[in-house]
C-alpha positions, 0 to 999 in steps of 0.5 A, a space after each residue: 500500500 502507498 503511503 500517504 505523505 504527511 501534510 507539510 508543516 509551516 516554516 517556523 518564519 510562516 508560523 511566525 506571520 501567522 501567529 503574529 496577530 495574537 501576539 499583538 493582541 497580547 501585547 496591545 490590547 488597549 490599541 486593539 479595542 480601538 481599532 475594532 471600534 474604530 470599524 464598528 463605528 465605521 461601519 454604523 456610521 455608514 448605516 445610519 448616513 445611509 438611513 439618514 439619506 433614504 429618510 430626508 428623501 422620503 420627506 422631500 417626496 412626501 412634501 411634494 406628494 409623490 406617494 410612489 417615490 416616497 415609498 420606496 425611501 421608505 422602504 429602505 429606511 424599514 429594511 433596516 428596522 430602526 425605531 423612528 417617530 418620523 419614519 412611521 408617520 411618513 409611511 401612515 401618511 403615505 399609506 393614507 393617501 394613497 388608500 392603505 389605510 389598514 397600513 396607515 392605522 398599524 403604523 400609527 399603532 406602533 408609533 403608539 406602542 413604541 414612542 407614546 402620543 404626541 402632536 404628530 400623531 395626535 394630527 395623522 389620526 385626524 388626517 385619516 379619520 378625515 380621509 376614511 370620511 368620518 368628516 364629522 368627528 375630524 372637521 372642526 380640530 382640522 378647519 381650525 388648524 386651517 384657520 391657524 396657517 402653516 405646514 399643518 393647514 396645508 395637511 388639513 386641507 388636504 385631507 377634508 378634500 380627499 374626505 369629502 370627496 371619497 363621500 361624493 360631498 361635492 359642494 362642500 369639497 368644492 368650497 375647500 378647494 376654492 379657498 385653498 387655491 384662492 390661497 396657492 392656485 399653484 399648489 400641486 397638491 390642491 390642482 390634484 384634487 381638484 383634478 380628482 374631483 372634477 373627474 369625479 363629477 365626470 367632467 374630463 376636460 376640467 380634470 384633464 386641464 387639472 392634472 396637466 396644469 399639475 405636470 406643468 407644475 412639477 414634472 416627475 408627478 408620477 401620479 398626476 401624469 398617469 391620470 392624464 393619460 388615462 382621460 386621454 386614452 379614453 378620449 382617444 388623443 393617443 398622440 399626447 398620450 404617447 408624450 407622456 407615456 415616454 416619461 412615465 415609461 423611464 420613471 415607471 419602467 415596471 409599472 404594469 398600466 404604463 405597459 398597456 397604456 403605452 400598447 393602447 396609446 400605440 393601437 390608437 395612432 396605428 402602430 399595431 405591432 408596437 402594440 402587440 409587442 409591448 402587450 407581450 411584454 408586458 405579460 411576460 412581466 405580469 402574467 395575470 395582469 387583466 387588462 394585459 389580459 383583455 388587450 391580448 384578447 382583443 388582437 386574438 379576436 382581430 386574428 380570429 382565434 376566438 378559442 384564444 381570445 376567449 381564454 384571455 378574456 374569460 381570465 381577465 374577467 375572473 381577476 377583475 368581475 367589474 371590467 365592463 369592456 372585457 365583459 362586453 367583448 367577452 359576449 361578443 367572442 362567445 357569440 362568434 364562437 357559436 356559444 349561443 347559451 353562455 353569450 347570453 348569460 354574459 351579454 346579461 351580465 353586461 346589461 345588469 351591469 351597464 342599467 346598475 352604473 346608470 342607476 348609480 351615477 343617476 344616484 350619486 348626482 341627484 338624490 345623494 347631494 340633494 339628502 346627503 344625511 339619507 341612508 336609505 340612497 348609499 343603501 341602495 348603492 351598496 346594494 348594486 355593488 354587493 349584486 356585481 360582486 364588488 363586496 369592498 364597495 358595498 362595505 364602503 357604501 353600508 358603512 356610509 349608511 350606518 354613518 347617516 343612520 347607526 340604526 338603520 335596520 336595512 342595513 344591518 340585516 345585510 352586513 349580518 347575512 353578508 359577514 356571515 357569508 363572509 366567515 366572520 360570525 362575531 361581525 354577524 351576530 353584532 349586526 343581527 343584534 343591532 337589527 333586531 334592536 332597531 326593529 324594536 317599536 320605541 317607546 
């Protein structure tokens, strides 16, 4: 057997080097700690002049109201789980405005849990009491804030109009906007709102003059850009769109709605294997992405493959119940495809749907700003939405109920069948019992 040869041992100088270090350390100990602490602050240092940087950024971008910039400094400033008063009322207001509110509401717990109340926070419960529609409770302390100036008026304007609005109070939103820009007619924030309103109130070229007016006013706007594009798209003014699409696209490279909106734009000023292309990519991205999915149905249908259109379409329309367009195009593929029964059932689930926006658009303009204080009319609203399957949105509108009348029993016999379908029995039996309550004859 060939025997296997010992490892070589080090040379007594390479020993020497080796063991050189403890040695050292041995002699200097003093000078050692030093130096490890000297790397340790380096190192912390670094940390924290790199959560310094991604905080002041977020509170720039949040001033400016670029919730989607601000995000992502926020994002990095959490990654590093240091307890901050700041960084927690950034990322509440921030999920606030943009319609996280259970987000927003956990954040302030924490801050809560971990610094106690003060001002700040005192002020972010009120912004988003305000702007969940609880108008009642949050006008006063808000308006009076309002009257005393400075940074927190701005706030609180703000969230009355996002408030108000989420109400469809339009009058009284109206009156705090014309305040607000008779103050600042150039702030970017109230040109927003007021954008949002009028496209609210469904007047598209005010809105779209608003949201211009605020890309005019602060180019990386991402949020007011995006909106313009979409009135123009509807309106069908590809060619502006596609001005602005070129900014979103390099400000939003991986944004999914800039990815079609670019493939609509593109259809419209006939460039339609563009279109198919960022269609394709955009669902490489994002496979089930529904109006990708709609879209790639749409050019199937053109190609006539009805098997694949029906496909796409039939999944765009599971992930998003409430798509009207895709429904009606869905109907239409169904039809050609010789499936007369199931074209059917989908062309009356489209004219449900288009009567129910009708009935509600009629709601909203006439009975809903004539009796704002009348449950009976988001009631009714509620309902048309729980019957399209939109349960979020009926929720919305039973609470707006319940919030003209607490004792409104229509409403609570719903919410208890509801939540029970819903596998929340607590919630249910609160409702049943409210409602029997409120049935009861008062003495």
């Amino acid at each position: 057997m060939t025997a296997v040869p010992e490892p070589a041992r080090p040379s007594g100088r390479v020993l020497s080097r080796l063991t050189a270090p403890l040695r050292f350390a041995r002699r200097r100990p003093l000078l050692l700690a030093g130096g490890v602490f000297a790397v340790v602050a380096l190192t912390a240092g670094g940390t924290w002049g790199w959560f310094e940087y991604h905080l002041r950024a977020a509170r720039r971008e949040v001033e400016r109201g670029h919730n989607g910039t601000a995000r992502r400094h926020l994002d990095a400033c959490h990654s590093l789980a240091v307890p901050h008063r700041e960084l927690l009322i950034l990322s509440a207001r921030v999920a606030r405005r943009t319609g996280a509110w259970d987000d927003a509401e956990a954040a302030l717990n924490r801050h809560t849990e971990r610094f106690g109340e003060d001002d700040s926070l005192v002020l972010e419960r009120l912004l988003l009491r305000a702007t969940r529609g609880d108008i009642e409770a949050a006008a006063v302390p808000l308006l009076a804030r309002v009257v005393a100036g400075g940074a927190e008026a701005r706030l609180a304007r703000e969230a009355l109009v996002a408030g108000l609005v989420y109400r469809f109070r339009w009058a009284e939103a109206d009156a705090v906007l014309a305040g607000w820009l008779a103050a600042d007619a150039d702030d970017p924030i109230a040109v927003l709102l007021r954008g949002k309103l009028e496209e609210q109130r469904q007047n598209p070229e005010a809105a779209a003059r608003a949201y211009r007016r605020v890309v005019e006013l602060d180019p990386e706007h991402d949020e007011a850009r995006l909106r313009l594009t979409t009135l123009l798209l509807t309106n069908r003014f590809g060619a502006e769109a596609l001005a602005h699409l070129e900014v979103l696209r390099g400000r939003l490279p991986d944004h999914p709605e800039v990815g079609v909106q670019w493939a609509r734009a593109l259809a419209l000023e006939g460039r339609t294997a563009e279109s198919r292309a960022a269609i394709a990519a955009c669902l490489a991205a994002h496979p089930d992405y529904p109006p990708a999915l709609a879209e790639r149905g749409g050019f199937a249908l053109l190609d006539g493959d009805e098997a694949a259109a029906a496909r796409d379409l039939e999944r765009a329309v599971e992930l998003s119940p409430g798509d009207l367009a895709a429904r009606a195009q869905l109907a239409l593929v169904l039809a050609r495809a010789g499936r007369r029964e199931d074209a059917a059932r989908r062309q009356a689930e489209v004219d449900q749907m288009r009567a129910d926006g009708e009935r509600v658009t009629a709601l909203i303009e006439g009975p809903l700003q004539a009796r704002p204080d009348d449950p009976a009319v988001p009631h009714e609203i509620a309902q048309i939405a729980l019957r399209a399957g939109q349960v979020g949105e009926a929720l919305r509108w039973f609470e707006a109920a319940l919030r003209a009348d607490p004792d409104h029993a229509p409403t609570h016999r719903v919410l208890a069948a509801l939540h029970h379908e819903l596998g929340n029995p607590a919630l249910s039996a609160r409702h049943r019992a409210l409602a029997q309550r409120a049935a009861r004859p008062k003495s």
